[in-house]
C-alpha positions, 0 to 999 in steps of 0.5 A, spaced: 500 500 500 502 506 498 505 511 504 499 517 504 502 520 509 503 528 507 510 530 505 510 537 505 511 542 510 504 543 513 501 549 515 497 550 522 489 552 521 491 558 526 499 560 523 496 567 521 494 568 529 500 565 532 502 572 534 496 576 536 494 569 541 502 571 544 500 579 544 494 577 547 497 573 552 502 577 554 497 583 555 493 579 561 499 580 564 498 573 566 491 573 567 489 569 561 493 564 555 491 563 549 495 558 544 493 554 538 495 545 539 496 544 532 496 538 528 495 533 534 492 527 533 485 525 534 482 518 532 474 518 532 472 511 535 466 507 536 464 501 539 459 497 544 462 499 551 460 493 554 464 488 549 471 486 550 474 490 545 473 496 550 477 492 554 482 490 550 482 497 547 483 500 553 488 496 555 493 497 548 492 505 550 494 504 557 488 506 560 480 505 561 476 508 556 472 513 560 464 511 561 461 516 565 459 521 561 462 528 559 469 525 562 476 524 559 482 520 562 489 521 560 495 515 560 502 519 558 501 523 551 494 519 551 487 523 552 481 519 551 474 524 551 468 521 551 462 523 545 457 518 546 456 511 550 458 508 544 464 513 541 471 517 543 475 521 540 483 518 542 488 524 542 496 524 541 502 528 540 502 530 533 504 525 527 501 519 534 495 518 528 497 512 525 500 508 530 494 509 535 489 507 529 494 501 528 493 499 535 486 500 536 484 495 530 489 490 532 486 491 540 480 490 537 481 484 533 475 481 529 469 486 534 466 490 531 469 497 531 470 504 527 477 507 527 477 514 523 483 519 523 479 525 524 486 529 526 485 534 520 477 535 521 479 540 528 485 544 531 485 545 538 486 552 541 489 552 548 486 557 554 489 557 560 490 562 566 486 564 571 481 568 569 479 562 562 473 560 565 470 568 566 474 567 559 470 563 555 463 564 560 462 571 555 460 565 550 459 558 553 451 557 556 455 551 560 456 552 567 464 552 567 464 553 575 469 549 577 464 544 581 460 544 575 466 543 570 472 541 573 478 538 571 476 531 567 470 534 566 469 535 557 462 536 553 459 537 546 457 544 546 457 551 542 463 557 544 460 564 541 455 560 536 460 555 534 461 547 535 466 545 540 469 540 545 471 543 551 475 539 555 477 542 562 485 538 563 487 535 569 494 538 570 493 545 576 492 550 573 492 547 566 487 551 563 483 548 557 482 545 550 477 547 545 477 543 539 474 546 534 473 545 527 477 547 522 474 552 518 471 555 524 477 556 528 480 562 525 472 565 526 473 563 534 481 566 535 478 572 533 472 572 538 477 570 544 482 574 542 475 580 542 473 577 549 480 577 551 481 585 551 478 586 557 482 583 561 489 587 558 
């Protein structure tokens, strides 16, 4: 089978905005980061939850998919964000694609299973800072209050009229990832980089 993987340089979907986002950071003076992730991995996968190959699955990745709703699990460079009782959205370092295909089809063996590298379909845009929840409120009808929607915590949701995943990262302080499609994501560092005026 022929290599499909690209060659050329790529280009990040935020290269244009890398700058104003740093601008923006430093003239919260702490208050707010805001950064885009390119290019990390995403595998949409869908399978029973109850059948073995959630088990084997798990296991392959290091970790246990999650299955309480709106919760994610990490296991090293692994972030497993649950969609649905029967899907995940696998997420890796940058160029992991293949290898965490590969081995979530070879855990799952012959059970029914669906694998599909979704890594170009979104980039993810990074806000952090004491102040991301007040942040990212200005647009999102979720109660982000840290009781509500702490750490580990990840929803389904809509960021200022557009679709995202939202998923709050466990490290202290680490702020959080929305996942936003590709051809929104230019639209939506613009409306952060407007809301974030206020904290300057």
């Amino acid at each position: 089978m022929a290599d499909t993987a690209p060659t050329a340089w790529q280009r990040s979907h935020l290269a244009d905005a890398a700058h104003r986002l740093a601008a923006a950071t430093r003239s919260s003076r702490g208050a707010i980061r805001l950064a885009e992730l390119p290019f990390l991995a995403q595998v949409n996968v869908r399978l029973d939850a109850k059948g073995p190959a959630a088990d084997a699955v798990g296991l392959a990745l290091g970790l246990q998919l999650p299955l309480e709703p709106n919760t994610v699990v990490h296991a090293g460079d692994v972030t497993v964000v649950w969609l649905g009782p029967d899907e995940w959205l696998v997420v890796g370092r940058p160029g992991t694609e293949r290898d965490l295909e590969g081995r979530i089809r070879s855990a799952a063996g012959d059970e029914p299973v669906s694998v599909t590298d979704v890594s170009a379909q979104r980039t993810t845009l990074l806000v952090g800072g004491p102040r991301a929840r007040d942040l990212l409120a200005h647009g999102c009808a979720l109660d982000l209050h840290p009781r509500a929607f702490g750490p580990g915590r990840c929803a389904q949701t809509t960021l200022a009229r557009t679709q995202v995943v939202l998923v709050a990262r466990d490290e202290s302080r680490a702020g959080f990832w929305v996942l936003v499609r590709s051809s929104f994501a230019g639209y939506l560092a613009d409306w952060l980089l407007d809301a974030a005026v206020e904290y300057r």
